[in-house]
C-alpha positions as CSV (number, residue, x, y, z in Angstrom):
1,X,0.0,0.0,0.0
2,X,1.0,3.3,-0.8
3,X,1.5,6.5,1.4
4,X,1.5,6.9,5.0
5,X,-1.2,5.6,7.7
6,X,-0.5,8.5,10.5
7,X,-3.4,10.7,10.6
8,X,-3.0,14.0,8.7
9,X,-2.3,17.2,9.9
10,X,-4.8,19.8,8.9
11,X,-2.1,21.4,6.5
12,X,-1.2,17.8,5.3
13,X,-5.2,17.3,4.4
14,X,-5.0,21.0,2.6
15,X,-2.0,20.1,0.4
16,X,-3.1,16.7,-0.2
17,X,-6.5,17.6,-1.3
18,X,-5.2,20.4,-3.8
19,X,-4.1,17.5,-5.9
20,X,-7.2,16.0,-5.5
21,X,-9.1,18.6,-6.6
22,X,-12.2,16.7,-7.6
23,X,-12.8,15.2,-3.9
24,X,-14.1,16.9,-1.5
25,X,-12.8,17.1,2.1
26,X,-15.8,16.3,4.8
27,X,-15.4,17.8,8.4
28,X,-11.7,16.9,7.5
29,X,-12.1,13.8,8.4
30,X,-13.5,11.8,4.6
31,X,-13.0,12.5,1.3
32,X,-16.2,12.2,-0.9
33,X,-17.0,12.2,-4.8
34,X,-19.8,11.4,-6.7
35,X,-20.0,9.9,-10.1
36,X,-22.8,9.8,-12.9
37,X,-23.2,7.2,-15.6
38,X,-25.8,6.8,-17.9
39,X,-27.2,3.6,-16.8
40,X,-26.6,0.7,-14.1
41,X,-24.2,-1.1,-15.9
42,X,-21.8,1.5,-16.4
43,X,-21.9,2.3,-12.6
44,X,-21.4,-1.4,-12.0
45,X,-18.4,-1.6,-14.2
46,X,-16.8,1.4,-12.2
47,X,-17.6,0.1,-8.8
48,X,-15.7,-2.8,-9.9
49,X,-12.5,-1.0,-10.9
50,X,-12.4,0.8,-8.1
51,X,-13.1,-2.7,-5.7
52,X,-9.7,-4.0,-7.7
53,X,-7.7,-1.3,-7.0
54,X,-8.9,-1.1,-3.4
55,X,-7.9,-4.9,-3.0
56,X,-4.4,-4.3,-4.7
57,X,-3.7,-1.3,-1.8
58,X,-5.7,-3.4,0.8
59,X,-7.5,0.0,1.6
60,X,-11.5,-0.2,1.5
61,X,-13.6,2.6,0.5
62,X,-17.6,3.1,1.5
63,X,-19.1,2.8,-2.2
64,X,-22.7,3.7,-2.9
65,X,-24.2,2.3,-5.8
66,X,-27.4,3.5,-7.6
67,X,-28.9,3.5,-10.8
68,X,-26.5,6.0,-13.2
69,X,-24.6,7.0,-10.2
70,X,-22.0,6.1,-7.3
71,X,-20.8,7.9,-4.5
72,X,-17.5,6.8,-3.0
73,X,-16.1,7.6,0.7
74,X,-12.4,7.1,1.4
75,X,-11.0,7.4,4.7
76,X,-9.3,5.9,7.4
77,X,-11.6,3.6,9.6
78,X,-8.9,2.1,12.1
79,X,-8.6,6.3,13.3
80,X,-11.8,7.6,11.6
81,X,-9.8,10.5,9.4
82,X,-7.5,11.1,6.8
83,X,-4.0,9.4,6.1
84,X,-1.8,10.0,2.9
85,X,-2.7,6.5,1.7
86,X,-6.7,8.2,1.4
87,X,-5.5,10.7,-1.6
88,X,-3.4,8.0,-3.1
89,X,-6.3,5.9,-3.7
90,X,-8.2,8.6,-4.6
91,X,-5.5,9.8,-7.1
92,X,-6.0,6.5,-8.6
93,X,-9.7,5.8,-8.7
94,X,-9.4,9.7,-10.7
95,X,-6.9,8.1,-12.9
96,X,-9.6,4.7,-13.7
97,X,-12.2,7.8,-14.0
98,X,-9.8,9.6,-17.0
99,X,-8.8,6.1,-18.6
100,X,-13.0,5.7,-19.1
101,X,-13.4,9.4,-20.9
């Protein structure tokens, strides 16, 4: 697994979410982002993605899954906030986002 475990400072969380500028930081402690698709399927497909790279970094998002849309929640359950390793995987679920456009 990539990036550190220790919780983040506040000014660790700021610099970490600039280059994540799509997620948005909740009561500093979660990093949320929605996702529409245009039907079920495509959601599906994405959920899926994201569930492989979130086995290969052994680090579990929250993933909501509706019809043309999923919400994911990354952050650190074991101390309920954000580590570094929370922006790397969100870095990379952005990256499986890109790689679909």
């Amino acid at each position: 697994m990539a990036g550190s475990r220790k919780l983040s400072t506040a000014d660790e969380v700021h610099t970490h979410a600039a280059r994540t500028p799509h997620w948005k930081v909740v009561e500093g402690k979660k990093l949320v982002r929605s996702y529409t698709f245009p039907d079920f399927q495509s959601g599906l497909h994405f959920v899926n993605r994201v569930g492989a790279i979130a086995e290969e970094q052994g680090h579990h998002p929250d993933i909501l899954l509706a019809w043309g849309k999923a919400e994911v929640t990354i952050y650190t359950h074991k101390i309920n906030g954000l580590t570094e390793s929370d922006f790397v995987l969100a870095a990379k679920i952005d990256r499986v986002v890109q790689g679909a456009t």
